[in-house]
C-alpha positions as CSV (number, residue, x, y, z in Angstrom):
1,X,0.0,0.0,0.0
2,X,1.4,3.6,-0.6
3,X,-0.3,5.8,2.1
4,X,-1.4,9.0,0.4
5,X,-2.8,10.9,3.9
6,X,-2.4,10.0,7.7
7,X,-3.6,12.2,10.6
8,X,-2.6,10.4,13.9
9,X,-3.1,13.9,16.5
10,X,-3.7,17.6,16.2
11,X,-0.2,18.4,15.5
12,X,-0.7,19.1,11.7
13,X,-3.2,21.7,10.2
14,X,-5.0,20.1,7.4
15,X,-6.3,23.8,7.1
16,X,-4.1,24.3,4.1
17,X,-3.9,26.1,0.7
18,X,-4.3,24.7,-3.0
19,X,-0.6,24.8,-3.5
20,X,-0.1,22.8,-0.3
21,X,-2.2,20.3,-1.3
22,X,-1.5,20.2,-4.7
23,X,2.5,19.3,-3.0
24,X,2.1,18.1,-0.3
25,X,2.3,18.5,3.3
26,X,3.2,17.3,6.9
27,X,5.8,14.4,8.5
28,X,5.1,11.0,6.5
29,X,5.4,8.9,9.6
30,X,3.3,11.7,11.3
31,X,0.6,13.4,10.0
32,X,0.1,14.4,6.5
33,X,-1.2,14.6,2.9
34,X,1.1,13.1,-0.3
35,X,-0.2,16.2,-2.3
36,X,-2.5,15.4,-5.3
37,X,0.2,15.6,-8.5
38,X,1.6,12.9,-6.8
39,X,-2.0,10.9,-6.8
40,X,-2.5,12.0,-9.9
41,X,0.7,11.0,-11.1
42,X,0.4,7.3,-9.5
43,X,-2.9,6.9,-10.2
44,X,-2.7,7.5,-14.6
45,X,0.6,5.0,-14.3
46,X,-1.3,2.0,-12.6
47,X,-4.7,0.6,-11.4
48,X,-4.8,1.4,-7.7
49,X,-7.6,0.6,-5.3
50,X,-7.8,3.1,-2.2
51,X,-8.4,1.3,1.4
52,X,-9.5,3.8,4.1
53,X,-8.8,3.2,8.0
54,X,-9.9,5.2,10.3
55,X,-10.5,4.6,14.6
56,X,-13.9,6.5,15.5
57,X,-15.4,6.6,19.1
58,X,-12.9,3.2,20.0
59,X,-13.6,1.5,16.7
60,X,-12.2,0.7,13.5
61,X,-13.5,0.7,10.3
62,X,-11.9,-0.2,7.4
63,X,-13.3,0.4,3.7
64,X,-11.8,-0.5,0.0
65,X,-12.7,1.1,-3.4
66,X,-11.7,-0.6,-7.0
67,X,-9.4,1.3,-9.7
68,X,-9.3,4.5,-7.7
69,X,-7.9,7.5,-9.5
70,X,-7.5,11.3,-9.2
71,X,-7.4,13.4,-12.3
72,X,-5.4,15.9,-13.8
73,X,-4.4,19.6,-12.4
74,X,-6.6,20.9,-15.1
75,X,-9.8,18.3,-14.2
76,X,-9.3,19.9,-11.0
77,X,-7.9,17.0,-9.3
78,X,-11.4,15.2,-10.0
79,X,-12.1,12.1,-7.7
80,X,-12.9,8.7,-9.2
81,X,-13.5,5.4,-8.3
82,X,-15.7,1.8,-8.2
83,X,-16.6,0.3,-5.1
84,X,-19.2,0.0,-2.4
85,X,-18.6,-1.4,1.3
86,X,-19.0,0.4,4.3
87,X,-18.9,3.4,1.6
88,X,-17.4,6.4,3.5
89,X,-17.1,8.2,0.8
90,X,-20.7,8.4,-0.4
91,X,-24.2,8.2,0.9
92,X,-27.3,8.0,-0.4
93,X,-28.1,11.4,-0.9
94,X,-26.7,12.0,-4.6
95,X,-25.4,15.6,-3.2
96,X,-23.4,14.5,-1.4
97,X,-21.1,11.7,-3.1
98,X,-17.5,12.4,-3.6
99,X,-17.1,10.5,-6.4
100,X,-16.7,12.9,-9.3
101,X,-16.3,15.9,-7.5
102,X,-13.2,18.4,-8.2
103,X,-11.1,19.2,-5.5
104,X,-11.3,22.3,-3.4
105,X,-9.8,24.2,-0.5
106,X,-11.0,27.3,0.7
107,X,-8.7,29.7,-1.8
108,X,-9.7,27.2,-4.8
109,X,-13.6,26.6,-4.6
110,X,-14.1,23.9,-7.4
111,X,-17.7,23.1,-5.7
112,X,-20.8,22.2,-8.1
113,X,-22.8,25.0,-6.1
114,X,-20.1,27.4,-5.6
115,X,-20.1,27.1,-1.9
116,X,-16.6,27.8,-0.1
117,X,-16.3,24.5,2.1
118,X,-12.9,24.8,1.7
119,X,-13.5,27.9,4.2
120,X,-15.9,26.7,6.1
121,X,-15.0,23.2,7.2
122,X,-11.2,24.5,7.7
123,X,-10.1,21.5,5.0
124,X,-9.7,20.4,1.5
125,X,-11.8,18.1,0.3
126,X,-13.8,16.6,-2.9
127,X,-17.0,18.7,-1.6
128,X,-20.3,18.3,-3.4
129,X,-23.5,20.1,-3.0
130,X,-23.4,19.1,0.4
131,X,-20.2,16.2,1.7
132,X,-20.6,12.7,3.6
133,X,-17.1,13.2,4.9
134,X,-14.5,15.5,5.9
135,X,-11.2,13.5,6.9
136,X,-9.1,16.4,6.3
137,X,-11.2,18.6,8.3
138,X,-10.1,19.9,11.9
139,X,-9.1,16.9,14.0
140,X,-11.5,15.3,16.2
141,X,-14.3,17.1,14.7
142,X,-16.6,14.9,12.4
């Protein structure tokens, strides 16, 4: 597995800018985020699946997605892939699925409605009308 963002404490802002995300940020053993050329990168030289794990209120929960990819700079770092477990990334509601969605922060708002969550949810994320999940949002806040 390559681990493309960790968040183990409070230590590292997720709070950051396009460019930071777009690079990169944080400790790799720490917290932080491999930066979304390098996704994009990996993911348009191989099939990757993406695996979330994540410890919530004393449990863990573990989720997998088929040929998981992330697009170009100029596709806005577009999400996309196949899969449905657990499904953290998507609910029900059609507005709110990340699967799709362009990537924004809160000086880049790529949303469908034009809504800053970048801004308001202190994160970057793949934010829809509305999201199902904010992993990059301030830590220990869901």
């Amino acid at each position: 597995w390559i681990v493309i963002q960790q968040r183990v404490d409070s230590s590292q802002s997720f709070n950051q800018l396009w460019n930071a995300y777009t690079s990169g940020f944080g400790i790799y053993d720490k917290n932080f985020w491999l930066g979304l050329e390098k996704m994009h990168q990996l993911t348009t030289s191989a099939d990757y699946r993406l695996q979330f794990q994540f410890l919530a209120n004393g449990v863990w929960y573990s989720d997998e997605y088929e040929h998981f990819r992330i697009g170009s700079a100029l596709e806005k770092y577009v999400s996309g892939y196949i899969g449905f477990n657990c499904d953290i990334l998507n609910s029900e509601d059609r507005n709110s699925v990340h699967n799709g969605i362009k990537f924004s922060t809160s000086d880049q708002v790529n949303t469908p409605s034009g809504y800053n969550y970048g801004y308001t949810k202190s994160s970057g994320n793949w934010f829809n009308y509305f999201y199902y999940q904010n992993l990059n949002g301030v830590y220990g806040i869901t």
